[in-house]
N, CA, C, O and CB atoms as a CASP TS submission, in Angstrom:
PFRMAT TS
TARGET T0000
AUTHOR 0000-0000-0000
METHOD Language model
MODEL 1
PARENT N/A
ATOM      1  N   UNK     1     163.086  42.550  29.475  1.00  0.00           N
ATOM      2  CA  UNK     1     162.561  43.306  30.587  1.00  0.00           C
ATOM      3  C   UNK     1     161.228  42.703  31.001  1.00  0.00           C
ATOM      4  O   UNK     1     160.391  42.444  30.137  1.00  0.00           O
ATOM      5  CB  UNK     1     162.410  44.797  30.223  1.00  0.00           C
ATOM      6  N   UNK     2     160.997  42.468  32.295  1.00  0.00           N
ATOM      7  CA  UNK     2     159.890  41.742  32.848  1.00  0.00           C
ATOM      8  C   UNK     2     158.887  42.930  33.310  1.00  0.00           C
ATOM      9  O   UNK     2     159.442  43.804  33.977  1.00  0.00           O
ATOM     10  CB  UNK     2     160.382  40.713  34.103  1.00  0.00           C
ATOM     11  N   UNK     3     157.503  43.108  33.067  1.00  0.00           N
ATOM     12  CA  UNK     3     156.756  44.327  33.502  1.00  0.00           C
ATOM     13  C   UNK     3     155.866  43.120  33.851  1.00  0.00           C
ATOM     14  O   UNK     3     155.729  42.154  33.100  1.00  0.00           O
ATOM     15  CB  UNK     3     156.260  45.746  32.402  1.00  0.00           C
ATOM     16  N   UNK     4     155.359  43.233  34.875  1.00  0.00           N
ATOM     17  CA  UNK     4     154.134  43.206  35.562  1.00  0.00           C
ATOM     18  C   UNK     4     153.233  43.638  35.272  1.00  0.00           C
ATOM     19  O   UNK     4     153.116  44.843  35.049  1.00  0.00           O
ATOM     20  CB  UNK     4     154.094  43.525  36.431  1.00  0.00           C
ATOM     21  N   UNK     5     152.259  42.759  35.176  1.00  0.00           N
ATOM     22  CA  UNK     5     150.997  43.859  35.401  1.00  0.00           C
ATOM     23  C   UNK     5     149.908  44.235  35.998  1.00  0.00           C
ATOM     24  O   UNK     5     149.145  43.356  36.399  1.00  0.00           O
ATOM     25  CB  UNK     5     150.537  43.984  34.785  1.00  0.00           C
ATOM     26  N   UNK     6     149.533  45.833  36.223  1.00  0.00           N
ATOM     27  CA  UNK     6     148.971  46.026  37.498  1.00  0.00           C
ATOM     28  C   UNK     6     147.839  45.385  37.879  1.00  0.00           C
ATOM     29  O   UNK     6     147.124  45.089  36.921  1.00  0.00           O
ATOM     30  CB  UNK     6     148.744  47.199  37.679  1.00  0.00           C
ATOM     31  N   UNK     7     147.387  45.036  39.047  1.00  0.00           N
ATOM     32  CA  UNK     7     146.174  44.334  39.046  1.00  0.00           C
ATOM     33  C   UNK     7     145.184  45.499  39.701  1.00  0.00           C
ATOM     34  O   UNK     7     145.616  45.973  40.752  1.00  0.00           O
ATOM     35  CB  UNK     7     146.287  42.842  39.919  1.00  0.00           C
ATOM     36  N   UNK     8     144.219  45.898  39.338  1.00  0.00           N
ATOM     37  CA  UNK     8     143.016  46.685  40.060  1.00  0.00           C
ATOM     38  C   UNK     8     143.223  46.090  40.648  1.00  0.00           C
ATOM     39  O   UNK     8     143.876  45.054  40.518  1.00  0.00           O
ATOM     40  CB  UNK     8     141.701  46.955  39.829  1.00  0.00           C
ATOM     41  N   UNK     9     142.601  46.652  41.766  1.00  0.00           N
ATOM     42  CA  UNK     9     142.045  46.399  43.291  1.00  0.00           C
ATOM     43  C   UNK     9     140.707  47.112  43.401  1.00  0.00           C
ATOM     44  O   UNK     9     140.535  48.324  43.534  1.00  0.00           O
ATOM     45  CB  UNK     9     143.103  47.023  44.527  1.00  0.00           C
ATOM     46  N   UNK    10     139.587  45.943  43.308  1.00  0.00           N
ATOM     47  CA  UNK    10     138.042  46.023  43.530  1.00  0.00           C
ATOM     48  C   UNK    10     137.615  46.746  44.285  1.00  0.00           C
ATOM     49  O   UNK    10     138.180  46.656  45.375  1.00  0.00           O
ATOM     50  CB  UNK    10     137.454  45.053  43.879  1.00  0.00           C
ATOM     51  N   UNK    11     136.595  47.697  44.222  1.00  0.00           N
ATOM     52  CA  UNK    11     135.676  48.456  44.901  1.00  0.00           C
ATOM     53  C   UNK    11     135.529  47.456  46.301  1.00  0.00           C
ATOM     54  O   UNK    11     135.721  46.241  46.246  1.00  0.00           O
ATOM     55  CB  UNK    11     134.218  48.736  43.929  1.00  0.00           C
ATOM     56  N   UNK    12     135.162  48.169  47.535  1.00  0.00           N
ATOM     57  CA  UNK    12     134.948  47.297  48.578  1.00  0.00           C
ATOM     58  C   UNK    12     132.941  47.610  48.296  1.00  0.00           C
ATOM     59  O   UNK    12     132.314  48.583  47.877  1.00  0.00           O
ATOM     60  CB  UNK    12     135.959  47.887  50.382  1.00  0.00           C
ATOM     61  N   UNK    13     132.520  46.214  48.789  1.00  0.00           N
ATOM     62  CA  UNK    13     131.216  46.116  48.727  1.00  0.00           C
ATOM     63  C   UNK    13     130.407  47.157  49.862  1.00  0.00           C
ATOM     64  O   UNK    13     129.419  47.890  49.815  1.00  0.00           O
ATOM     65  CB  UNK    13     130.940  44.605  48.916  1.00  0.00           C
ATOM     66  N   UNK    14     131.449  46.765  50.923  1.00  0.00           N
ATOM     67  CA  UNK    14     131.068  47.841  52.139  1.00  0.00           C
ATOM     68  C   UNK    14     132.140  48.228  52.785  1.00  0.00           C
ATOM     69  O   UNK    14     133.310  47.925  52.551  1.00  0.00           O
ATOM     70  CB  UNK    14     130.141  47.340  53.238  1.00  0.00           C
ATOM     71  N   UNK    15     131.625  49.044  53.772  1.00  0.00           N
ATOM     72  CA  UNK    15     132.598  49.821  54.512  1.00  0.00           C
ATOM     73  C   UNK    15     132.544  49.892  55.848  1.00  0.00           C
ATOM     74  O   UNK    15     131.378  49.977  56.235  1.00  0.00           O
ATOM     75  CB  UNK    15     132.605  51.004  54.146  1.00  0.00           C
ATOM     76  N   UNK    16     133.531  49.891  56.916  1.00  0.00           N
ATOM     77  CA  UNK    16     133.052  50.071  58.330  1.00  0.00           C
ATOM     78  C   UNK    16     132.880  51.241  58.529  1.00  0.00           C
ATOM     79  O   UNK    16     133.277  52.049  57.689  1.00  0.00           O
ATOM     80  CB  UNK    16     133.815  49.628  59.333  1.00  0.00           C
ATOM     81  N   UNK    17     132.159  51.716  59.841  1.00  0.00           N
ATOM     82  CA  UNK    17     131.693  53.360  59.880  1.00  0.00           C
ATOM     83  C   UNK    17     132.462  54.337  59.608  1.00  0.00           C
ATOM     84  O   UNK    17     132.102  55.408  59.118  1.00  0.00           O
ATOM     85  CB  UNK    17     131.296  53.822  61.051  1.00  0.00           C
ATOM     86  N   UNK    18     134.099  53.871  60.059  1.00  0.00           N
ATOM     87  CA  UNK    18     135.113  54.611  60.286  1.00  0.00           C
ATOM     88  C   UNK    18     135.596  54.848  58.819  1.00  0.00           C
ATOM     89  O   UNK    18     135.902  55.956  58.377  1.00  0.00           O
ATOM     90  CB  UNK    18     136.091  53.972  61.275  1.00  0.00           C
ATOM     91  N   UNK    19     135.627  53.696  58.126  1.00  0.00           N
ATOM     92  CA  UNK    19     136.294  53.914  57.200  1.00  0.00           C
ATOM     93  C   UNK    19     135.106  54.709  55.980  1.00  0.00           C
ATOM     94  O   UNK    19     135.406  55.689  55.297  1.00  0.00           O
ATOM     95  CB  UNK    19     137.041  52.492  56.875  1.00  0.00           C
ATOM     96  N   UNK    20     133.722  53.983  55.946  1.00  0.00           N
ATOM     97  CA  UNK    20     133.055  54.868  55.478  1.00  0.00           C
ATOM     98  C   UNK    20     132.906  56.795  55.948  1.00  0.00           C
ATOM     99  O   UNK    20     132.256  57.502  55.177  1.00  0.00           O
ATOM    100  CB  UNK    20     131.989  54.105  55.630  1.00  0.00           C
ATOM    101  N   UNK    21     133.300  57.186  56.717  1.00  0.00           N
ATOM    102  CA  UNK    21     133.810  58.717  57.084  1.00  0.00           C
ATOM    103  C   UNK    21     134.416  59.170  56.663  1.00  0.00           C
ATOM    104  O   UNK    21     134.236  60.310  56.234  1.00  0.00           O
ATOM    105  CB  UNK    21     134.245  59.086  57.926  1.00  0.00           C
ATOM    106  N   UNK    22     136.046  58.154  56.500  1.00  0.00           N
ATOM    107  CA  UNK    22     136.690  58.842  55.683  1.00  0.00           C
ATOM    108  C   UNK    22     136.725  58.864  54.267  1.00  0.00           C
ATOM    109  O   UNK    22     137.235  59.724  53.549  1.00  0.00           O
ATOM    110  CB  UNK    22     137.592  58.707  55.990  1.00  0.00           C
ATOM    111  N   UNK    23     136.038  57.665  53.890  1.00  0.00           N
ATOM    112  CA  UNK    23     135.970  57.637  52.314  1.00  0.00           C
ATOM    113  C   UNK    23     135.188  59.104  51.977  1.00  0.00           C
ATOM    114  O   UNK    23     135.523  59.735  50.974  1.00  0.00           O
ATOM    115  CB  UNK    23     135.002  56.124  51.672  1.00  0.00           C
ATOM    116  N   UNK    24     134.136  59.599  52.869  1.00  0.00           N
ATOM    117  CA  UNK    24     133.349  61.184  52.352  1.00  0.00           C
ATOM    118  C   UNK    24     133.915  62.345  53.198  1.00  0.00           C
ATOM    119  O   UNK    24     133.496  63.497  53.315  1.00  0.00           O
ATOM    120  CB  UNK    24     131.465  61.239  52.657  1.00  0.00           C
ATOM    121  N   UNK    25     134.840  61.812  53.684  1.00  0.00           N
ATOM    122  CA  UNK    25     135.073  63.086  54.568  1.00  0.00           C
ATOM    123  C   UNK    25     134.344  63.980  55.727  1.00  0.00           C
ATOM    124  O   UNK    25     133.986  65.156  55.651  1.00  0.00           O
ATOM    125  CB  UNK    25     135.200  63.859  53.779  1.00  0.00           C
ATOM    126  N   UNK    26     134.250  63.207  56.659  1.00  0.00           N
ATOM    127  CA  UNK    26     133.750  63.092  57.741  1.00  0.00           C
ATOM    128  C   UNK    26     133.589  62.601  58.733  1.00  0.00           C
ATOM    129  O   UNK    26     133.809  61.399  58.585  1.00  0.00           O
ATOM    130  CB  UNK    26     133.311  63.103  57.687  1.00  0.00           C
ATOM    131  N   UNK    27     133.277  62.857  59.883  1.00  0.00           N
ATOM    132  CA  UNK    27     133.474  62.188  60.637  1.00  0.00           C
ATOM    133  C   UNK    27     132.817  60.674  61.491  1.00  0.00           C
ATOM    134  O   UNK    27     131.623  60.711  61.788  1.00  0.00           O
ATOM    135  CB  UNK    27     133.609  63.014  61.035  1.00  0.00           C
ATOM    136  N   UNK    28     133.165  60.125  61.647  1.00  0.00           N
ATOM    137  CA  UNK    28     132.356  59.049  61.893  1.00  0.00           C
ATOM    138  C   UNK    28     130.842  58.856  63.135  1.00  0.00           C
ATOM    139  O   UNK    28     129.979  57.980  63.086  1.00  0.00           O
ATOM    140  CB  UNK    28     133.467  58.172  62.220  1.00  0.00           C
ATOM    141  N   UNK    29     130.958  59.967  64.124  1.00  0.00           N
ATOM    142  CA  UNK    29     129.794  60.504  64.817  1.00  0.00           C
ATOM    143  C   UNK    29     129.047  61.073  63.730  1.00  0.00           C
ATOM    144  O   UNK    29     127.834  60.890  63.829  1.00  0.00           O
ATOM    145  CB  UNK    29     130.108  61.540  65.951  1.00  0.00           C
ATOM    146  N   UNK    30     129.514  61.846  62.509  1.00  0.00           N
ATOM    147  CA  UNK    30     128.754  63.026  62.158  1.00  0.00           C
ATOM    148  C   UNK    30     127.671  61.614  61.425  1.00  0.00           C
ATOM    149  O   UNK    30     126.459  61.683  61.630  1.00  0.00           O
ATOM    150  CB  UNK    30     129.701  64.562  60.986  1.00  0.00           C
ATOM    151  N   UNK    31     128.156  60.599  60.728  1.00  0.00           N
ATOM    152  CA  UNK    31     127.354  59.477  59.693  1.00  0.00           C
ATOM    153  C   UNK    31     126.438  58.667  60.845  1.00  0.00           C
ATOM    154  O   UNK    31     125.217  58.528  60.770  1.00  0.00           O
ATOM    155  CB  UNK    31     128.634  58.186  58.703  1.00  0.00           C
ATOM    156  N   UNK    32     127.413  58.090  62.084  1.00  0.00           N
ATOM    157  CA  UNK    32     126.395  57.853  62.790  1.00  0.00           C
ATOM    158  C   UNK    32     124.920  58.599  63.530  1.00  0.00           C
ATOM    159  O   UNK    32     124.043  58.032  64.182  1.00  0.00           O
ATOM    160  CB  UNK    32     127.022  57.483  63.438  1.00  0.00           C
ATOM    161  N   UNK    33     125.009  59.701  63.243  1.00  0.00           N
ATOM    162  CA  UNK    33     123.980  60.623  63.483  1.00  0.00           C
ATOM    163  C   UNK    33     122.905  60.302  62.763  1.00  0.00           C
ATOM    164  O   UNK    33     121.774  60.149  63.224  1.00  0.00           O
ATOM    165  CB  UNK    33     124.319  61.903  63.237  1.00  0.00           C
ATOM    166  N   UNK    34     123.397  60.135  61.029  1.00  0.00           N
ATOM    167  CA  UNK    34     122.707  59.820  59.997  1.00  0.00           C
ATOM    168  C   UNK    34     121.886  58.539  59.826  1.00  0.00           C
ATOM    169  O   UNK    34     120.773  58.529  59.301  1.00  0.00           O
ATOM    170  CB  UNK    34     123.499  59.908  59.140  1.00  0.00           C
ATOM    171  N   UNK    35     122.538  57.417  60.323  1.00  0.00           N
ATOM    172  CA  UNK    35     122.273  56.216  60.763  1.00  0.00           C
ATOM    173  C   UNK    35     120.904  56.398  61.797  1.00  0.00           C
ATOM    174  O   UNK    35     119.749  56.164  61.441  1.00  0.00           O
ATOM    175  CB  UNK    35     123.634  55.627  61.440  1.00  0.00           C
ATOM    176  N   UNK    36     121.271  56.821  63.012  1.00  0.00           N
ATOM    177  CA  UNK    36     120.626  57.043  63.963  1.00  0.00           C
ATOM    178  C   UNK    36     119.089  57.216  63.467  1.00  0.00           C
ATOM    179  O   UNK    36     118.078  56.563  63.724  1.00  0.00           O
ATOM    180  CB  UNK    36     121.249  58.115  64.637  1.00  0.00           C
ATOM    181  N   UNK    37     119.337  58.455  62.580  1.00  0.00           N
ATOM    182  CA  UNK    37     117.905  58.815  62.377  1.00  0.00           C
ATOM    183  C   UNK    37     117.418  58.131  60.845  1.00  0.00           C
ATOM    184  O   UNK    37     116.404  58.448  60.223  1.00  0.00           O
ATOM    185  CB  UNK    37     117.758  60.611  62.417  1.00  0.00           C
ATOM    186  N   UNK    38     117.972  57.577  60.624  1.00  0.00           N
ATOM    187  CA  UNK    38     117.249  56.167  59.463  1.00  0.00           C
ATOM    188  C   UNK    38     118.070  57.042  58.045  1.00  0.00           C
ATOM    189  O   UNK    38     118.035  56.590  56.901  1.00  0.00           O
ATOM    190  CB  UNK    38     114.638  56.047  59.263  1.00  0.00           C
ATOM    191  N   UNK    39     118.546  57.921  58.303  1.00  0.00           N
ATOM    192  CA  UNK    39     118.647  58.945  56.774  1.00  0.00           C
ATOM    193  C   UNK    39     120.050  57.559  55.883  1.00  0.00           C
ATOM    194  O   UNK    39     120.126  57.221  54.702  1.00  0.00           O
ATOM    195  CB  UNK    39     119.713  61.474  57.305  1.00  0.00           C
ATOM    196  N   UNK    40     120.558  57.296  56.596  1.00  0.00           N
ATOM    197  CA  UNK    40     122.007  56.098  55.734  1.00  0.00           C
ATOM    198  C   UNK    40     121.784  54.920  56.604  1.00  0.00           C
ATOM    199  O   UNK    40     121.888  54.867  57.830  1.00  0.00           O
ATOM    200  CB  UNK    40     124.151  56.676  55.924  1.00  0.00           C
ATOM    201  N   UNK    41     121.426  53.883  55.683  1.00  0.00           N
ATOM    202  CA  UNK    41     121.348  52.292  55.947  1.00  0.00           C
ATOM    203  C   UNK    41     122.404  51.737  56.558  1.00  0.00           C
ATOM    204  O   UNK    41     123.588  51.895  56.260  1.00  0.00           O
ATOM    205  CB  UNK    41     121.215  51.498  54.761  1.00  0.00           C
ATOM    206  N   UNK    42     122.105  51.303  57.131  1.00  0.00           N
ATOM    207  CA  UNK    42     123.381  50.713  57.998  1.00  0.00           C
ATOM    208  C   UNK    42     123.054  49.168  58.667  1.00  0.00           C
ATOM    209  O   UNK    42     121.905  48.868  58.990  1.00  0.00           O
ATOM    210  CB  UNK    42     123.732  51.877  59.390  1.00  0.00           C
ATOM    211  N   UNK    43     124.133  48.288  58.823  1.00  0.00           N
ATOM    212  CA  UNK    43     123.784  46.988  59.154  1.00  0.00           C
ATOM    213  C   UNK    43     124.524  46.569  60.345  1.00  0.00           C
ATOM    214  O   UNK    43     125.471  47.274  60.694  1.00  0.00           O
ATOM    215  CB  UNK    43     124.006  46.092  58.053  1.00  0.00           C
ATOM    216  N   UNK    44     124.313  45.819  60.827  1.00  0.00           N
ATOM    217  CA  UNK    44     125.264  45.294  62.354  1.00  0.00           C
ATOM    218  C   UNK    44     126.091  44.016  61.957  1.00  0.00           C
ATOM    219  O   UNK    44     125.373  43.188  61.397  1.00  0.00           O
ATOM    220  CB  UNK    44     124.097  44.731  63.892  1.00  0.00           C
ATOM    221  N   UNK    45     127.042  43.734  62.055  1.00  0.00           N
ATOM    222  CA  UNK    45     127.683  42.526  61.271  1.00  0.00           C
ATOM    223  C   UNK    45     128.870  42.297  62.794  1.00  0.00           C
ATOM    224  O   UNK    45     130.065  42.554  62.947  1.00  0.00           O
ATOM    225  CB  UNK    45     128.581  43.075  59.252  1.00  0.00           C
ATOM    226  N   UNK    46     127.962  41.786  63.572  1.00  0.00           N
ATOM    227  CA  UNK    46     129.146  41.230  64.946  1.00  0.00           C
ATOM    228  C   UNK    46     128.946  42.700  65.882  1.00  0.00           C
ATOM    229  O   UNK    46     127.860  42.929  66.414  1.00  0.00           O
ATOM    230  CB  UNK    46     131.405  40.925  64.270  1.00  0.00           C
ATOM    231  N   UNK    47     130.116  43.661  66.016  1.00  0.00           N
ATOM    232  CA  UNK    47     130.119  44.635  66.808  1.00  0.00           C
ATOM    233  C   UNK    47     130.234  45.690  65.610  1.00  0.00           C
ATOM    234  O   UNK    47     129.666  46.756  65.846  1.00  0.00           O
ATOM    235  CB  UNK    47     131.225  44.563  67.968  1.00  0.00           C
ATOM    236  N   UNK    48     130.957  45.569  64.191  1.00  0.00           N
ATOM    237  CA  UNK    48     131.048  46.316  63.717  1.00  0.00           C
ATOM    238  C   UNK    48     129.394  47.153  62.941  1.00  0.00           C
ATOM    239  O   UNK    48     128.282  46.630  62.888  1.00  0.00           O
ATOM    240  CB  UNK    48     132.099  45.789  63.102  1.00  0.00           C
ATOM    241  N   UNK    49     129.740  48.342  62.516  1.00  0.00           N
ATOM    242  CA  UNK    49     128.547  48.919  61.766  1.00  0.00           C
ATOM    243  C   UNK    49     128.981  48.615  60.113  1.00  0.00           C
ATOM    244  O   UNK    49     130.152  48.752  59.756  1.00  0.00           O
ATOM    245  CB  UNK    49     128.323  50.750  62.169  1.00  0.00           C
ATOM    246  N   UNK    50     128.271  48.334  59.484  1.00  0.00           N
ATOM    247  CA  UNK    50     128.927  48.018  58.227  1.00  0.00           C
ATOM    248  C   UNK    50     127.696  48.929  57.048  1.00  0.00           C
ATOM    249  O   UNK    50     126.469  48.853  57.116  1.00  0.00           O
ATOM    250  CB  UNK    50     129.081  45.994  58.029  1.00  0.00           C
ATOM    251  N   UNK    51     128.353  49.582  56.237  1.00  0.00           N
ATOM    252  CA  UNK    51     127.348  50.595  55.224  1.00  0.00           C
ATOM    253  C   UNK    51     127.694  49.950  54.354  1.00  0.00           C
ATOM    254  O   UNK    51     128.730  49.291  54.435  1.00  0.00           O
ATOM    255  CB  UNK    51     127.484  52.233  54.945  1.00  0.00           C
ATOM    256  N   UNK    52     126.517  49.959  52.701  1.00  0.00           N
ATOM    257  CA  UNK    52     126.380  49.226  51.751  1.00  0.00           C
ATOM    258  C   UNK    52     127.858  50.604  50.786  1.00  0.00           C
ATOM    259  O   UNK    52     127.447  51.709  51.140  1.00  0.00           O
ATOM    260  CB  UNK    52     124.329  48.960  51.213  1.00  0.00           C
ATOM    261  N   UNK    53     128.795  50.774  50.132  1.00  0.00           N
ATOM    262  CA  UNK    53     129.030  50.970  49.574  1.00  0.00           C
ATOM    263  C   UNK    53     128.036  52.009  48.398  1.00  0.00           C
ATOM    264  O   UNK    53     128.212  53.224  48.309  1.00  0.00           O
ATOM    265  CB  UNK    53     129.497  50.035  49.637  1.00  0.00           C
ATOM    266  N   UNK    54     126.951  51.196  47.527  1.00  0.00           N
ATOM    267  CA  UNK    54     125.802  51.894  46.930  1.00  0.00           C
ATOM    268  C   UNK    54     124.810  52.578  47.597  1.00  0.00           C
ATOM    269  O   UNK    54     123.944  53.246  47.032  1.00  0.00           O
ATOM    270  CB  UNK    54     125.177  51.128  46.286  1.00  0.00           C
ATOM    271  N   UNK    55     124.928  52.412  48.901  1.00  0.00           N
ATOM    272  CA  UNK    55     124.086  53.270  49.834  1.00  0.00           C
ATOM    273  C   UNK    55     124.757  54.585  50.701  1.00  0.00           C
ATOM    274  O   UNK    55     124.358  55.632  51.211  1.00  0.00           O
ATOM    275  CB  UNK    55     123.527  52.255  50.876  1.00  0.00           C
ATOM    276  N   UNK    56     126.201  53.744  50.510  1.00  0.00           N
ATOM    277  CA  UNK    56     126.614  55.458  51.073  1.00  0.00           C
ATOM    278  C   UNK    56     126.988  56.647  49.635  1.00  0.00           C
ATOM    279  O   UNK    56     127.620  57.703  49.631  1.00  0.00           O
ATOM    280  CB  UNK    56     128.472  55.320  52.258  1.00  0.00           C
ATOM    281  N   UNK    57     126.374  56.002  48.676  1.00  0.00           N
ATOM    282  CA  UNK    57     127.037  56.806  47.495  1.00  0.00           C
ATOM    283  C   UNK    57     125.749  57.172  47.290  1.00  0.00           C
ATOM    284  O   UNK    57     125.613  58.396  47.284  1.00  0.00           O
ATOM    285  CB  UNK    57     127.954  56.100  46.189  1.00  0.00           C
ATOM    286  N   UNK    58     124.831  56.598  47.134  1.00  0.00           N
ATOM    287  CA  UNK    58     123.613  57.058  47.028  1.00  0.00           C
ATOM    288  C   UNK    58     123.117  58.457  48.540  1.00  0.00           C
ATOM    289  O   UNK    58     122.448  59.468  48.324  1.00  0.00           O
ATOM    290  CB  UNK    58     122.698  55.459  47.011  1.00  0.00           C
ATOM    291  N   UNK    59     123.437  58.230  49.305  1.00  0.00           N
ATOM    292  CA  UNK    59     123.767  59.464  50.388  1.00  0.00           C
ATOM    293  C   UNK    59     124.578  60.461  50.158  1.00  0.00           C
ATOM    294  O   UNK    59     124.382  61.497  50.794  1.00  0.00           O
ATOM    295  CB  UNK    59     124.311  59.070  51.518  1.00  0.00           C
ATOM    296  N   UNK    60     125.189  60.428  49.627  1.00  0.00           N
ATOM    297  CA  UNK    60     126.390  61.692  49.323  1.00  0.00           C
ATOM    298  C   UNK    60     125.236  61.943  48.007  1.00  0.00           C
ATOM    299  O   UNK    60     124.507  62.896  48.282  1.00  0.00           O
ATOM    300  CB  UNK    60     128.621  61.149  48.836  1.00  0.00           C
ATOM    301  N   UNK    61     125.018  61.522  47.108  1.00  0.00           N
ATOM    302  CA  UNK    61     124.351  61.988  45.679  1.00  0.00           C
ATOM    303  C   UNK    61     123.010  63.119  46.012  1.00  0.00           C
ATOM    304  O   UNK    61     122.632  64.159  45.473  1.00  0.00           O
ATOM    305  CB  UNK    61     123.665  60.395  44.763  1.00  0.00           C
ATOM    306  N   UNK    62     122.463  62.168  47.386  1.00  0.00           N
ATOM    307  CA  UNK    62     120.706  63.059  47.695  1.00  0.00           C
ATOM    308  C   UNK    62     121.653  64.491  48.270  1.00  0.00           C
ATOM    309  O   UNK    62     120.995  65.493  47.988  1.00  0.00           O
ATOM    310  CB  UNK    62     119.155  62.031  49.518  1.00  0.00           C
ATOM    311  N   UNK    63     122.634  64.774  48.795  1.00  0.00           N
ATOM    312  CA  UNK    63     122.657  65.498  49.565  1.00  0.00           C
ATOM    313  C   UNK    63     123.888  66.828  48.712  1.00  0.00           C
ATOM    314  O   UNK    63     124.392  67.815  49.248  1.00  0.00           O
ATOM    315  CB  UNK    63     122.960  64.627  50.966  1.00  0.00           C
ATOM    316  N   UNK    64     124.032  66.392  47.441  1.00  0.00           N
ATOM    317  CA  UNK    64     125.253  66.954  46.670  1.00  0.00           C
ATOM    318  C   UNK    64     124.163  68.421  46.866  1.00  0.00           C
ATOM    319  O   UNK    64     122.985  68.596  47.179  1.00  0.00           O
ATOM    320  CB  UNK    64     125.812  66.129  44.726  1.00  0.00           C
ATOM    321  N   UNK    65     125.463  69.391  46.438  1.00  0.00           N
ATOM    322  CA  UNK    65     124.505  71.077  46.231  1.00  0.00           C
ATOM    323  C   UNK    65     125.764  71.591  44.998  1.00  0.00           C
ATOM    324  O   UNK    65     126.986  71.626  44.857  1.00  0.00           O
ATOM    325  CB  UNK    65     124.429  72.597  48.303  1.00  0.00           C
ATOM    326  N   UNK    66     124.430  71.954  44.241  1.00  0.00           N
ATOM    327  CA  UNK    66     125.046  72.530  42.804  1.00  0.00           C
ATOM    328  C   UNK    66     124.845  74.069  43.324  1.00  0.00           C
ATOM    329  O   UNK    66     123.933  74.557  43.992  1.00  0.00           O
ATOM    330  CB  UNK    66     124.041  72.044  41.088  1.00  0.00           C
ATOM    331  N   UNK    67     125.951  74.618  42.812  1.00  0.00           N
ATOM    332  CA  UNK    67     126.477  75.971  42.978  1.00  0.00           C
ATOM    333  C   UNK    67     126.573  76.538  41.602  1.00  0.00           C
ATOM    334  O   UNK    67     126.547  75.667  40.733  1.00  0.00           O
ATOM    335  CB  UNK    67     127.863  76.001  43.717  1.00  0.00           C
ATOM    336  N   UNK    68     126.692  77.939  41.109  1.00  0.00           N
ATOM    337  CA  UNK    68     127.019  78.268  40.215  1.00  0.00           C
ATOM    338  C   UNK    68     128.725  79.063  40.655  1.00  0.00           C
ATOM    339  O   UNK    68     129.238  79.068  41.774  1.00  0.00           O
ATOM    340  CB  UNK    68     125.783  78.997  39.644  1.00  0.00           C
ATOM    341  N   UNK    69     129.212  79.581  39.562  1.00  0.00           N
ATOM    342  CA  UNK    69     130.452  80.242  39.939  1.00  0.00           C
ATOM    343  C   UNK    69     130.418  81.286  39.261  1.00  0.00           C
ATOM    344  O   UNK    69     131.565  81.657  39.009  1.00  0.00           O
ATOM    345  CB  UNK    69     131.665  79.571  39.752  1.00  0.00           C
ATOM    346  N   UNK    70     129.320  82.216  38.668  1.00  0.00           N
ATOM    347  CA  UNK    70     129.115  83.490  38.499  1.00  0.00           C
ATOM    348  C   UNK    70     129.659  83.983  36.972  1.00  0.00           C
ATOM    349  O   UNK    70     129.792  85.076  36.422  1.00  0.00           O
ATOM    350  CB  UNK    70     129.789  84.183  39.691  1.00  0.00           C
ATOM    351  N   UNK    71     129.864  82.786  36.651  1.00  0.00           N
ATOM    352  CA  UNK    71     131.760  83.173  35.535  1.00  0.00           C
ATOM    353  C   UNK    71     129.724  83.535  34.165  1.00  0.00           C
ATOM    354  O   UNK    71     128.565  83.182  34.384  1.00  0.00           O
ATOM    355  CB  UNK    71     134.011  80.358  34.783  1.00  0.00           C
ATOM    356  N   UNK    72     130.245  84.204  33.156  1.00  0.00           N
ATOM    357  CA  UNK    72     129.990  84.586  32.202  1.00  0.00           C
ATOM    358  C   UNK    72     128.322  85.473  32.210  1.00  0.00           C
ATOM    359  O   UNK    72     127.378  85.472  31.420  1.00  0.00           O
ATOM    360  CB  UNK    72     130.252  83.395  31.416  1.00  0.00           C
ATOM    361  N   UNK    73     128.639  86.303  33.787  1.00  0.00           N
ATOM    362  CA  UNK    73     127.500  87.057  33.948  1.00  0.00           C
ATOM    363  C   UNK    73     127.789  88.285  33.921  1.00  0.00           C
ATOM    364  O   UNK    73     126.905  89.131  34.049  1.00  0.00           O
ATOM    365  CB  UNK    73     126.823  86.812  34.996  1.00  0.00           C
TER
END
């Protein structure tokens, strides 16, 4: 029996706007907003917008909100 084996497929270094949106769930106006006002790094690479990967993760991290869920009160 012949098995293959799987190959990862590498983190992308960056992302285009669009696709960085959907990687967080959102929309791609809502990040360019973010851009706009300096809050997520962003680079120009031809026509596209291109985000660092560690910079849009580092954006989702400043902006996470810890909740409690009430359980053992």
């Amino acid at each position: 029996m012949n098995v293959r084996p799987t190959i990862a497929t590498p983190e992308p270094v960056s992302y285009r706007l669009e696709d960085a949106a959907r990687a967080v769930g959102v929309s791609a106006r809502h990040l360019s907003d973010y851009i706009r006002t300096g809050e997520l790094p962003a680079s120009k690479l031809g026509t596209a917008t291109v985000i660092l990967r560690s910079d849009l993760i580092a954006f989702v991290r400043a902006r996470r909100v810890v909740t409690t869920t009430g359980e053992g009160r």
